[in-house]
N, C-alpha and C positions, 0 to 999 in steps of 0.2 A: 337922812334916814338913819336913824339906830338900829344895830344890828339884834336880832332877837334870838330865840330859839333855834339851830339848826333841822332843814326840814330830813327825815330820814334816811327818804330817798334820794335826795339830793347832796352832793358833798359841799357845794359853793354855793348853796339858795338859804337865804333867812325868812326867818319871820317878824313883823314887828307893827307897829300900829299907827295911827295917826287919828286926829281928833278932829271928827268930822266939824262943817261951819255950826250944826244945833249940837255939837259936845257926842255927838256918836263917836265911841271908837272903831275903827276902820280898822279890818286884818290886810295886811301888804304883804305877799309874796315876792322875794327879786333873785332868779337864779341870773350871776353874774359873771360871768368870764373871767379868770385870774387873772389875764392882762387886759389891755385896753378895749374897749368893745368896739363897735366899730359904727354903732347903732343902737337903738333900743327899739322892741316892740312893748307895746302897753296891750294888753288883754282884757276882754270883757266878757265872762263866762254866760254861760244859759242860765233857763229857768232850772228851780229845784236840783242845782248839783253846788260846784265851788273849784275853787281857782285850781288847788292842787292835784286836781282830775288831769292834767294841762303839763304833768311832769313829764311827758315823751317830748313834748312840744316845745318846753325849756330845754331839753336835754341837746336835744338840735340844733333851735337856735344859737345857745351857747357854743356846742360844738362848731358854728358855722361862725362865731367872732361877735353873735348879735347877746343884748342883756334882754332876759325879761320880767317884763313887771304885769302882777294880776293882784287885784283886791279883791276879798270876799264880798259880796254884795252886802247890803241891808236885809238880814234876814236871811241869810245863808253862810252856812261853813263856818267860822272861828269870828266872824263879825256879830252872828247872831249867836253863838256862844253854845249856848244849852240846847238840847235836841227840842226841846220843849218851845223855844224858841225858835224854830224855822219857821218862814213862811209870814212874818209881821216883819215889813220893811220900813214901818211907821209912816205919819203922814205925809204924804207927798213923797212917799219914799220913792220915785222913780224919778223927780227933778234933783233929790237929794243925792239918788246913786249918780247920775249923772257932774253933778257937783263934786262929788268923792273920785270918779275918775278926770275929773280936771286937775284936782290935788294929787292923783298921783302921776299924770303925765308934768307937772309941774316937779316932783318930787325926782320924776327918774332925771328928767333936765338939766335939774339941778347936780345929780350924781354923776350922770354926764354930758358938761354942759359943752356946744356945739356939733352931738352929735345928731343925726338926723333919729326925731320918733314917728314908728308907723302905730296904728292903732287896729286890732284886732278885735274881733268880735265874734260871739258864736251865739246859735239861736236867738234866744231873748238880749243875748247881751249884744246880736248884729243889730239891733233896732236901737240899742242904745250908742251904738257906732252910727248909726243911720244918722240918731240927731245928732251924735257927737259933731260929725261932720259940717253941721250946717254951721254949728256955733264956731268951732274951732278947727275947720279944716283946713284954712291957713297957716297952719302953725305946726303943721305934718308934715311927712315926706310920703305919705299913702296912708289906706287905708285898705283893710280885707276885711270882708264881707262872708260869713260862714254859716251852713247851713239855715241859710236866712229865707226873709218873704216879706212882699210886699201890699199885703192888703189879707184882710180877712174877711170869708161870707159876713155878707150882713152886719157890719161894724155895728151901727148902727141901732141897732137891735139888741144886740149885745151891748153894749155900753147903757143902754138904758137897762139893764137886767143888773149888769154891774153895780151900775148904783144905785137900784133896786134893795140890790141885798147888803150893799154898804152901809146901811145906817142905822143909828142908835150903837147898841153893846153888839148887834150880829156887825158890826165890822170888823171885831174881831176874832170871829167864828169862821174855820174854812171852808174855804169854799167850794160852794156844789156845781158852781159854773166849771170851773176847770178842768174838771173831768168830763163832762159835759161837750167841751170843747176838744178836747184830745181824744173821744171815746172810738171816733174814727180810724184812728192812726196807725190803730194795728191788724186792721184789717189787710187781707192779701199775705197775712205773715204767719206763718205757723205758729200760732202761740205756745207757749212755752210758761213766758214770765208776763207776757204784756206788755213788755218792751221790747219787743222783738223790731221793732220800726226806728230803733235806736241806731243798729249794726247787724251785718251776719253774722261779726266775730260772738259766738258763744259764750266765751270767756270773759269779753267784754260787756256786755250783758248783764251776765250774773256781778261782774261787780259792782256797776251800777245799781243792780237790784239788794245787793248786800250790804250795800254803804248806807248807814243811816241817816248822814247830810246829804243823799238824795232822795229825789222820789215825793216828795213834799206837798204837801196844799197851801198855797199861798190863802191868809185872810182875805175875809170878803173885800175889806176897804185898801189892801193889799191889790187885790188884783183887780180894783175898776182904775187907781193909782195906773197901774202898769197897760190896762186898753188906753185908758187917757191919751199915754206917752205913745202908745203905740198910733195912733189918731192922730195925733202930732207929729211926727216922724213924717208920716203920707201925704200932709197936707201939701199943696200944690207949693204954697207959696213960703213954705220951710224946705221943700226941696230946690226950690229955686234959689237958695242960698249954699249949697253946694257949691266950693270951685271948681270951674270943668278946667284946671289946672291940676287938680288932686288925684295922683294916679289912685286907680281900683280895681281892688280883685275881688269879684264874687265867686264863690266857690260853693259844689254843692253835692251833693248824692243828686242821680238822677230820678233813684225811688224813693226820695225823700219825701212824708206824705204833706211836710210842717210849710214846704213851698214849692220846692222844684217843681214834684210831680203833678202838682194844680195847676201849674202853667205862674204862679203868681208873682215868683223871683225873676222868670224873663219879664214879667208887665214890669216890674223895680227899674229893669237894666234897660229895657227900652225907655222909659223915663228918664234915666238918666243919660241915654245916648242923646235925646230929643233934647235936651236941657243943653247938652255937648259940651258932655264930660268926655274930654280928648284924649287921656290914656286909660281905658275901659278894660280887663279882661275877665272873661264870664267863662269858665269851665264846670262842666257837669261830669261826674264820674260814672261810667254805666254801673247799674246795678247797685250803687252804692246807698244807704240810707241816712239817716240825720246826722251820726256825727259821724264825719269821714277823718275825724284822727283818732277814731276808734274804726276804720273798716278794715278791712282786708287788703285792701290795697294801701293802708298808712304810708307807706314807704313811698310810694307813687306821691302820695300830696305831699308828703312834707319835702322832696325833691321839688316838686312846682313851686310851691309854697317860697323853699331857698333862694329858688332862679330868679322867681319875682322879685324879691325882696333885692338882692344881689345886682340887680339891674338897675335898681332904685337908688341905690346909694354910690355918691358921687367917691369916684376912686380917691 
């Protein structure tokens, strides 16, 4: 990996690119540890934000001996370039991102080769860890699962709506479904911003609400792409390619509206108990909302977060 731009917040993180398998350029993020690491996590951000969101998370890691690595999706943050351009991850762009994070777990390997990589995910980007898993969970030392879920009302339904509006020239028109789908989310929470279902922290909030690489509408042909993978992910007989060898952490806000609180991240972790997945651990934060390294208690997960991780790698 070529070293890029220094990121601001960061003193030891670059930036730099790689060329997707259809000629995409790919943004790479690697905050590195100035001596040897001792491990690597690979990152899989959510919907409508981007990697550098994730700088407490590096900051940690690193401090803790670990490197990390996040790429900006397809149509998000420095990958999809122009503001104008959020939210088109192009055709098949959810096998595609999925593709792009093989290259970069292959790339961190590469940078440090025999050391163990875990694979991290968060909201949309835990489904894309979900399949990760199936295809490439041999080749891990774990995996964590964040603010994640496992089934959606009505899939069904919805994916015929999906690609409903995917076609012709409206697939690349945003989409009406997505909000649609989240219009729930913020109920029970004092609105404020309307992402109030995000975190308590305040502060945290408004940033997310301030930053223009968030917040975004994914294209129509964008977001039936991304139920697809999500449909895939579920399917009985893609999760039965899990190895119940591959340690797991699911972690969650317990008023998270996106799974925990549906009950539909424990139907995931029971699936996967039943499958017997043998080092399982499922923790829910009281109180906590979608992204728990934005809550109030961050210090709390990123200590668990450590321990796990710390336990996982062979002395």
């Amino acid at each position: 990996m070529s070293e890029g731009s220094k990121i601001e917040s960061q003193s030891n993180a670059t930036t730099s690119t790689f060329t997707g398998d259809d000629g995409v350029a790919v943004a790479l993020h690697a905050w590195v540890p100035f001596g040897d690491a001792k491990a690597v996590v690979v990152v899989a951000h959510g919907l409508a934000e981007h990697a550098t969101r994730y700088g407490e998370l590096a900051d940690a890691l690193v401090e803790a001996g670990y490197a990390m690595y996040a790429s900006d999706h397809r149509g998000h943050g420095a990958t999809a370039g122009a503001i104008a351009k959020l939210g088109d991850t192009g055709i098949d762009g959810w096998n595609a991102t999925l593709r792009d994070l093989a290259r970069v777990v292959a790339i961190a390997r590469d940078a440090h080769p025999a050391k163990p990589v875990f694979f991290f995910g968060h909201s949309m980007g835990s489904i894309l860890a979900q399949r990760f898993v199936q295809s490439h969970g041999a080749e891990l030392a774990g995996a964590i699962f964040c603010g994640s879920f496992g089934s959606i009302d009505q899939l069904d339904a919805v994916l015929q709506m999906a690609d409903g509006a995917a076609t012709g020239t409206a697939a690349h028109a945003p989409s009406a479904l997505q909000p649609q789908m989240f219009a729930g989310f913020n109920a029970g929470f004092a609105p404020k911003t309307g992402f109030e279902w995000l975190s308590r922290d305040e502060a945290e909030v408004r940033k997310y609400v301030d930053d223009p690489y968030c917040g975004f509408l994914l294209t129509n042909g964008s977001m039936a792409t991304m139920l697809h993978g999500f449909a895939d992910a579920w399917r009985a007989e893609n999760e039965a390619r899990v190895p119940i060898d591959l340690p797991l952490l699911v972690i969650a806000g317990a008023a998270d509206p996106a799974g925990a609180a549906t009950g539909s991240l424990a139907a995931l972790v029971d699936r996967y108990r039943a499958h017997g997945v043998r080092d399982l651990t499922f923790t829910l934060y009281p109180d906590d909302r979608h992204e728990i390294l934005n809550e109030l208690d961050r210090a709390t997960v990123l200590r668990d977060l450590l321990g796990w991780l710390d336990a996982r790698v062979p002395a």
